[in-house]
C-alpha positions in Angstrom: 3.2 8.6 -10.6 0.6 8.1 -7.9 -1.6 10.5 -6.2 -2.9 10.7 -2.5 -5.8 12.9 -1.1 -5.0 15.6 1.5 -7.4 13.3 4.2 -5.1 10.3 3.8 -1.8 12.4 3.9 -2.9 14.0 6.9 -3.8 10.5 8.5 -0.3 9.3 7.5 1.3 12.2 9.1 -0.6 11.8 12.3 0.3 7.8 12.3 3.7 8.6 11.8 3.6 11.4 14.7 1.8 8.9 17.1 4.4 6.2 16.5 7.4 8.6 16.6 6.3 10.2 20.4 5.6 6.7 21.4 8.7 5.6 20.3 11.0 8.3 22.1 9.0 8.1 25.3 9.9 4.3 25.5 13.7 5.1 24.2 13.3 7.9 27.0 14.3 10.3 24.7 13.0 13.8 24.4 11.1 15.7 21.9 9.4 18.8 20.7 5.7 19.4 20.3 3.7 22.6 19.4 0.6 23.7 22.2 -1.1 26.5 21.8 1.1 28.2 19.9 3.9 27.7 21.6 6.9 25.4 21.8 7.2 22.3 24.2 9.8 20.8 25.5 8.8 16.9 26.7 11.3 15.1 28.1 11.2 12.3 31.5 11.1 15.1 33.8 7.6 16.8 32.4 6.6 19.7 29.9 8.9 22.8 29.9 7.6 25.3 27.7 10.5 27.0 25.4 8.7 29.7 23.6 7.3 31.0 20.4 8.2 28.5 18.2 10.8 30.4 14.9 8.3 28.8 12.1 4.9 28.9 11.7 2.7 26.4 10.1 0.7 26.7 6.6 -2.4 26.0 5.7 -2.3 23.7 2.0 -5.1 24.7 -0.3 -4.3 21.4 -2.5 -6.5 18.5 -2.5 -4.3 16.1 -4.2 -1.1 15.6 -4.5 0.9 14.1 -7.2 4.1 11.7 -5.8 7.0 10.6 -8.3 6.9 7.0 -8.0 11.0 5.8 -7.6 12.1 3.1 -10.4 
């Protein structure tokens, strides 16, 4: 079992995002992003905003988390 700090989770998940928007824009596929509280649509044309997105987000009190290690 490993453990990873909230910082470096959050810096994975931002990585990750990064990678995945650059990814579609160059596939010219579209995706969804949250601004202001509200729910984007990005495609090759421009933004379109949608709405109020049906989830919200949550905060995590943890610090570290605890991942099973596969074997």
């Amino acid at each position: 079992m490993s453990e990873i700090n909230v910082k470096a989770l959050k810096k994975a998940q931002k990585k990750a995002s990064l990678n995945a928007i650059k990814l579609n824009k160059a596939l010219g596929l579209s995706y969804l992003t949250v601004k202001k509280g509200m729910l984007v649509h990005n495609g090759a044309d421009g933004e379109k905003i949608i709405g109020k997105p049906l989830y919200g987000t949550k905060k995590v009190d943890k610090r570290t988390f605890r991942i099973l290690d596969e074997e």
